[in-house]
ZATIMAR-615455 format. One line per 4 residues: number of its first residue (from 1); for each residue x, y, z of C-alpha. Coordinates in Angstrom, 1 decimal, padded with zeros to 4 digits. Layout:
N
NUM = X Y Z | ...
//
This chain:
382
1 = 008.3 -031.6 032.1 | 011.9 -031.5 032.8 | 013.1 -033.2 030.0 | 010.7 -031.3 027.5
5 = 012.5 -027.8 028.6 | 015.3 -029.8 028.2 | 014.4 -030.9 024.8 | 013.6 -027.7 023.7
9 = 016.5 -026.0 024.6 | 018.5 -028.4 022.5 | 016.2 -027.6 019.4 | 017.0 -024.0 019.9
13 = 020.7 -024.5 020.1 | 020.4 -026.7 016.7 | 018.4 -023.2 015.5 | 021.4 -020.9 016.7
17 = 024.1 -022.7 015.0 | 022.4 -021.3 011.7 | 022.1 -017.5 013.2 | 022.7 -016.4 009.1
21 = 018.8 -017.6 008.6 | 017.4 -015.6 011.0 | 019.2 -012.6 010.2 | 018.2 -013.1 006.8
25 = 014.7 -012.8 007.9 | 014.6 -010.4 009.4 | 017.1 -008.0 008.3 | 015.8 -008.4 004.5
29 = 011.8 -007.8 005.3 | 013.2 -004.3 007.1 | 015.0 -003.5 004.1 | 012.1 -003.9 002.3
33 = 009.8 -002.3 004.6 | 012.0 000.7 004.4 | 012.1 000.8 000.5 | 008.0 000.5 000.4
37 = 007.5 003.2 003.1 | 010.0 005.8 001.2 | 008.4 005.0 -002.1 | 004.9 005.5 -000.1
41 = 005.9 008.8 001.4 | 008.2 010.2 -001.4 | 004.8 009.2 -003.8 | 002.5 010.7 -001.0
45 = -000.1 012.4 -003.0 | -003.4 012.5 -001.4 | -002.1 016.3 -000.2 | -001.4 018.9 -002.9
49 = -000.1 021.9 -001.7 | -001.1 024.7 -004.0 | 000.1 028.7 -004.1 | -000.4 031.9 -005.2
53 = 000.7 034.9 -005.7 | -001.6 037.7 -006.8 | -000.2 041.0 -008.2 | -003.4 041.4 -010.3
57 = -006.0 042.4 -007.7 | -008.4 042.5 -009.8 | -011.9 041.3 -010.3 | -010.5 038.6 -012.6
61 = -007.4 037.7 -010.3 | -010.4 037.3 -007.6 | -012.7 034.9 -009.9 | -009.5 032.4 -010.3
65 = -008.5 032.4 -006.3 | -012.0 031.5 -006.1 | -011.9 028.5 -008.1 | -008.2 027.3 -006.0
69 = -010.2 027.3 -003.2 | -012.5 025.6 -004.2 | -010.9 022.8 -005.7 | -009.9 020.2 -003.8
73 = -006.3 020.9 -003.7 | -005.2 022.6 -000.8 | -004.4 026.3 -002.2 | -003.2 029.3 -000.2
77 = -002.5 032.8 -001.0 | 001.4 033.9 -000.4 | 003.9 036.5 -001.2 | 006.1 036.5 -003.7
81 = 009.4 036.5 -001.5 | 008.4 033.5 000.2 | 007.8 031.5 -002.8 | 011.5 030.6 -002.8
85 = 012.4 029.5 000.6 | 008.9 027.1 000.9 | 009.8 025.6 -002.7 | 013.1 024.6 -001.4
89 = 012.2 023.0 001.4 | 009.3 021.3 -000.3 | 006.4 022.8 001.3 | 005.0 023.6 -001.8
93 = 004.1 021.7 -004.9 | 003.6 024.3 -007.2 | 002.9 028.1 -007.0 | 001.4 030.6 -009.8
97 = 002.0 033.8 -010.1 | -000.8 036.2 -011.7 | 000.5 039.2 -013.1 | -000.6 042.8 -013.1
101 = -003.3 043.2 -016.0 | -004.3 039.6 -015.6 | -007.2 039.2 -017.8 | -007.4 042.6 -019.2
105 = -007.9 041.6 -022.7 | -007.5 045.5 -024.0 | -003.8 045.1 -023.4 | -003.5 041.4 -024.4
109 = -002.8 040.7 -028.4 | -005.3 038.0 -027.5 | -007.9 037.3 -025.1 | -005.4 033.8 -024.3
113 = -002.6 036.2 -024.0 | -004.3 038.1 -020.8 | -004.9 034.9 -019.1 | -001.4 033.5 -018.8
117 = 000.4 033.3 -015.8 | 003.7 032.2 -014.5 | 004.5 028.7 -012.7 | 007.0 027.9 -010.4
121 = 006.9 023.8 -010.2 | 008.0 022.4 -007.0 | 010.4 019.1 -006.3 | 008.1 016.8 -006.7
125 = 007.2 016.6 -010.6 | 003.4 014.9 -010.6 | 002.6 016.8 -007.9 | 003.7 019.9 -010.0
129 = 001.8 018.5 -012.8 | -001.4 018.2 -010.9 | -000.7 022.0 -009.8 | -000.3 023.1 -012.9
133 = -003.3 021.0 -014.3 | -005.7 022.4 -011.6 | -004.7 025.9 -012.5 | -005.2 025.6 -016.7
137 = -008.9 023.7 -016.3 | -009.7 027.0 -013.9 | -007.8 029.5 -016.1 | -009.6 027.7 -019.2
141 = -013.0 028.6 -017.5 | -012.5 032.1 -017.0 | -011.1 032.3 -020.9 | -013.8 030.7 -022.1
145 = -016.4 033.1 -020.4 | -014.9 036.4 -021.9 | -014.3 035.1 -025.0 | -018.4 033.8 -025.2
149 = -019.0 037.6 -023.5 | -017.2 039.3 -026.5 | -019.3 037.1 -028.8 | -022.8 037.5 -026.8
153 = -021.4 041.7 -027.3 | -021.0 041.4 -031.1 | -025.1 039.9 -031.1 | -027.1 042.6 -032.8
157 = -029.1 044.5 -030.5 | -026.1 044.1 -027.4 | -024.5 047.5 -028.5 | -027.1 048.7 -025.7
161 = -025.7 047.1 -023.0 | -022.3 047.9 -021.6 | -020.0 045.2 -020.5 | -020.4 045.0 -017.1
165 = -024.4 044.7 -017.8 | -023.4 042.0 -020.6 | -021.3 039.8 -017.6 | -024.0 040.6 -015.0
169 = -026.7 039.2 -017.3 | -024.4 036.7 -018.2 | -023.9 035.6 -014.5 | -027.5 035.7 -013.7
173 = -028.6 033.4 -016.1 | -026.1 030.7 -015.4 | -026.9 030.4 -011.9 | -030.5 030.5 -013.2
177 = -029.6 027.1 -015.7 | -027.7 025.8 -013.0 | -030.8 026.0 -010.6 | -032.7 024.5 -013.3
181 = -030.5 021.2 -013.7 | -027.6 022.3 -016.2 | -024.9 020.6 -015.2 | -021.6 021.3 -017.6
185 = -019.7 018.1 -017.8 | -015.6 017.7 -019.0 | -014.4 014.2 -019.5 | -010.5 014.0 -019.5
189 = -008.9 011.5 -022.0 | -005.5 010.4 -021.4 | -004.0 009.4 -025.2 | -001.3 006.7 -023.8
193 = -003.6 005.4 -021.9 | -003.6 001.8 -023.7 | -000.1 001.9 -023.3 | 000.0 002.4 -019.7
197 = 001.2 -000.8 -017.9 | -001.1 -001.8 -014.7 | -000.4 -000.3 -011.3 | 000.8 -003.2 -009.2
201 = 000.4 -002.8 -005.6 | 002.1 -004.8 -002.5 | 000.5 -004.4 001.3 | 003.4 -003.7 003.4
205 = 001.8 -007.2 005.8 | 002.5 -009.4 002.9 | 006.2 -008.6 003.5 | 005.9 -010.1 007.3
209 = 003.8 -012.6 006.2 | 006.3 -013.9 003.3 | 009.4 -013.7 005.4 | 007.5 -015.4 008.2
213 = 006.2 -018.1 006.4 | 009.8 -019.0 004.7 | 012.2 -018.6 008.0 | 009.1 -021.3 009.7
217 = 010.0 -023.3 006.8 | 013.8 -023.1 006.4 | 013.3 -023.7 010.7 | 011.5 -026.8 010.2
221 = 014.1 -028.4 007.7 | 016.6 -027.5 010.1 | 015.5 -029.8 012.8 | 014.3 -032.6 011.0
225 = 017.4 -033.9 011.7 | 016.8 -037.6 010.9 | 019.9 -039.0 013.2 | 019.2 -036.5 016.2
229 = 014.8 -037.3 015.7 | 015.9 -040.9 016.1 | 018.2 -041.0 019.3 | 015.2 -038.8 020.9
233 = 012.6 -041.0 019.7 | 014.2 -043.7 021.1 | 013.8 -042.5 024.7 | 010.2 -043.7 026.2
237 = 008.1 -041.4 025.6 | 010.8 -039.5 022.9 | 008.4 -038.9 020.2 | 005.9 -037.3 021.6
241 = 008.2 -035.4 023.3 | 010.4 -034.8 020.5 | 007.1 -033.7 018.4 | 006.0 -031.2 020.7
245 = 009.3 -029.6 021.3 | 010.0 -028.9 018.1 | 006.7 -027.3 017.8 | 007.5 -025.2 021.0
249 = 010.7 -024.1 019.2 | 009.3 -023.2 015.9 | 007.0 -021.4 017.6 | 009.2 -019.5 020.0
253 = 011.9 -018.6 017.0 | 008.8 -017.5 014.3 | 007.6 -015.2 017.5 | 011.3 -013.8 018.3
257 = 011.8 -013.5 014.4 | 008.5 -011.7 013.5 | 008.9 -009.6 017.3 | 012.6 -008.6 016.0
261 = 011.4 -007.3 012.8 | 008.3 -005.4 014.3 | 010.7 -003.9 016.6 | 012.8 -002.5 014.6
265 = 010.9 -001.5 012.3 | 008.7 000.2 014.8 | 012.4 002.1 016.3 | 012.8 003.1 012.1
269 = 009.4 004.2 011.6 | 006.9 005.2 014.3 | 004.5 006.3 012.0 | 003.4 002.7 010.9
273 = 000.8 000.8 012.6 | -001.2 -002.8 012.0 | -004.6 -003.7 011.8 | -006.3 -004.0 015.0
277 = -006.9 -008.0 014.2 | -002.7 -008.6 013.3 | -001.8 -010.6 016.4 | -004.6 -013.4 016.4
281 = -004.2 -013.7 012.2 | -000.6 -013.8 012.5 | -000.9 -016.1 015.4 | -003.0 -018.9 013.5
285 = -000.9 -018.1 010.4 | 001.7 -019.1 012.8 | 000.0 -022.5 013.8 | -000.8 -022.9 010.0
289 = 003.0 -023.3 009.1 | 004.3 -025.0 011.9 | 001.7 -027.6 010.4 | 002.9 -027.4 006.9
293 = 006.5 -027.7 008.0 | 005.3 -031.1 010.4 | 003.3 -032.7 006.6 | 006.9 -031.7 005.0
297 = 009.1 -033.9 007.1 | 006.9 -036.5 006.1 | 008.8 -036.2 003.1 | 012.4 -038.3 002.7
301 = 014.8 -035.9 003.9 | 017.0 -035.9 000.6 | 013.6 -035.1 -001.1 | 011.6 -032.5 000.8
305 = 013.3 -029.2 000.2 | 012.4 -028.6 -003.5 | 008.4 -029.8 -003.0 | 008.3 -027.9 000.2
309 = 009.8 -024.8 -001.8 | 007.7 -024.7 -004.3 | 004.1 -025.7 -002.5 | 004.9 -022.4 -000.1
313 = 005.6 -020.4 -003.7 | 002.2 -021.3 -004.6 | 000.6 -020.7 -001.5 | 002.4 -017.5 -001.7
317 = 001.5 -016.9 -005.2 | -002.2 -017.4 -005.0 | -002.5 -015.9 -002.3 | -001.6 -012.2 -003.3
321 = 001.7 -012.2 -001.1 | 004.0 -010.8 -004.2 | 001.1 -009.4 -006.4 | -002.0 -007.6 -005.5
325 = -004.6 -009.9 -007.3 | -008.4 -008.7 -008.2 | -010.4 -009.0 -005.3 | -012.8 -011.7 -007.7
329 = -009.5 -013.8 -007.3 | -009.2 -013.2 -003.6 | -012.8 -014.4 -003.0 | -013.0 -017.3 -005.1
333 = -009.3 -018.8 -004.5 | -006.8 -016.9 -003.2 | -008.7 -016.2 000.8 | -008.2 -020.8 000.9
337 = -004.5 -020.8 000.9 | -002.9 -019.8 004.6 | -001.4 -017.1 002.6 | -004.1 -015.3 001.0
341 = -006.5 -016.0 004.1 | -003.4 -014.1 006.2 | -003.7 -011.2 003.9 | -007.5 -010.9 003.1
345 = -008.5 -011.1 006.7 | -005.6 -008.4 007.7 | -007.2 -006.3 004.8 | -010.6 -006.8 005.8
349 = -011.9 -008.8 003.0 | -014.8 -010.9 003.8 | -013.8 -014.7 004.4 | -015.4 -017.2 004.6
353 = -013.0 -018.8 007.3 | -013.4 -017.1 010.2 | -009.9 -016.9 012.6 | -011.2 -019.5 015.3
357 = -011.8 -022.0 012.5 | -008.6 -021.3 010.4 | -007.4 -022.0 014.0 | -008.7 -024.5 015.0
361 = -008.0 -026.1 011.6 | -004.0 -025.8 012.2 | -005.0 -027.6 015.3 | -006.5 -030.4 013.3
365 = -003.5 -030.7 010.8 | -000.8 -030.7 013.6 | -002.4 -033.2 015.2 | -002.9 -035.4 012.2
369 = 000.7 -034.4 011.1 | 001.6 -035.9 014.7 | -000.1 -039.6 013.8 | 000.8 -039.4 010.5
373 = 004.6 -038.8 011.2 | 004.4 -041.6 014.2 | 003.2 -044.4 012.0 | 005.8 -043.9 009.7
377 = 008.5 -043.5 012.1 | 006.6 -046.9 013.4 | 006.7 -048.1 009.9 | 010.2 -047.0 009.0
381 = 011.7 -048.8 012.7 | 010.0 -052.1 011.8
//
């Protein structure tokens, strides 16, 4: 037991003299981590914050407040000087101001003209345009309805009723079609919308998972040390020894790199969290490397960095770590690489590995790594 520690110690040191690679991976992933969560919060739009002010106070002014409210934008009713003040310091996305005579087509040149209003956009320019969107479909609605009032009034036989009997009647019988099944439906067409390029989305896990996945790697290479393997493996007892130290090392500097970069990253921004299931994934994601790394120094040691490279790109690739690939793809390929199993069970995607077995399936390969790796050092002595 004593020389195990003792082994292991001296695997660690081999992993210090390179102290570049872990800053790399862990300093990097932050970076990236912080990029993602200011583009996420500075593109935070699942909260529109609507205003207005109303110097109309009329029944028309009334009839549009109605429809803010009950859109599902979150409108609220404010006075003009504050407009300023909650604009700059972006507590508002967009505020419109309805002006005195608001819909009072008689001193309008047109009935369009007595349903403008002004708009004050706020810093952040799609959430100003969905603002300002949400306030021309309602404004568009209460156009259209005098404008079909003034032609029900030019009917023969409607010089009889005044206009305020015309808009009651009109009112009564909508909510009567309504009650009956009429439902008015508007479909939107965007006209670049071929143009558009795909949105392209990136779980923050796949960072930790990527960086990871390639300092286990560049960790492995590191101590396959073919002279410093062979003076170990020549003490009785020195390979297995040797084999399960490294292990032990890999495993205590993925958990020190991956506990670093949670860390800080939890200091930088408290507001993130993980899925309830991240330790136990990233734990047999852990296992599931450490036995990749053990099949690469199978490989002749001049030989093994560019196939090693490129199988952990495609495991990477596949898997949805850079790209967030259809959920079809996910299910039929992507959830049996260790990558895309990582990412699909941290996502919740049904897999068909469950964690015990993906565990006990690193178990399985470290172990056959381990025979495999001592019948050709057994080979390669003879």
């Amino acid at each position: 037991m004593r020389n195990l520690i003792i082994i292991i110690g001296l695997k660690l040191r081999l992993l210090l003299r390179r102290p570049v690679i872990l800053a790399f991976c862990v300093i990097i992933p932050i970076l990236l981590s912080l990029l993602a969560g200011a583009t996420v919060s500075r593109n935070e739009l699942t909260h529109i914050r609507g205003a207005y002010v109303d110097l109309a106070e009329n029944s028309e002014s009334r009839k549009l407040s109605r429809m803010f409210e009950d859109s599902h934008f979150d409108w609220e009713e404010r006075d003009l000087s504050t407009i300023s003040r909650s604009i700059e310091l972006e507590q508002l996305d967009g505020v419109i101001v309805i002006p005195e005579g608001f819909g009072n087509i008689e001193l309008a040149a047109t009935i369009d003209d007595a349903y403008v209003c002004d708009f004050i956009p706020g810093k952040n320019d799609l959430a100003a345009d969905m603002v300002h969107e949400n306030f021309v479909v309602a404004v568009i609605a209460l156009a259209m309805e005098t404008k079909l009032n003034r032609d029900l009034l030019s009917l023969e036989g409607a010089s009889s009723l005044t206009d305020g009997e015309m808009r009651k009647l009109l009112e009564d019988k909508t909510i009567e079609a309504r009650k009956g099944g009429a439902v008015l439906k508007m479909t939107v067409h965007d006209e670049d919308m071929d143009s558009t390029l795909p949105l392209i989305q990136v779980p923050d896990v796949a960072i930790e998972i990527l960086f990871l996945s390639i300092f286990l790697l560049l960790s492995s290479l590191m101590l396959a040390d073919a002279d410093t393997q062979r003076r170990l493996r020549s003490l009785p007892g020195g390979f297995r020894r040797d084999y399960i130290a490294g292990l032990i090392s890999l495993a205590l500097a993925g958990i020190l790199q991956l506990a670093t970069m949670l860390g800080v990253l939890s200091f930088l921004m408290p507001e993130t969290s993980r899925p309830a299931n991240y330790v136990p994934v990233m734990s047999v994601l852990l296992l599931l490397m450490l036995a990749f790394g053990q099949f690469v120094a199978l490989i002749p040691a001049d030989r093994r960095f560019v196939p090693a490279s490129l199988l952990l790109f495609v495991s990477v690739l596949a898997g949805g770590t850079f790209l967030r690939l259809p959920s079809s793809w996910m299910e039929r390929v992507g959830q049996y690489t260790p990558h895309g199993w990582a990412l699909a069970s941290l996502a919740r995607i049904k897999t068909d590995i469950s964690i015990h077995l993906a565990g006990s399936l690193a178990v399985i390969l470290i172990v056959l790594a381990y025979h495999l790796q001592k019948r050709s050092d057994y080979l390669s002595a003879s």
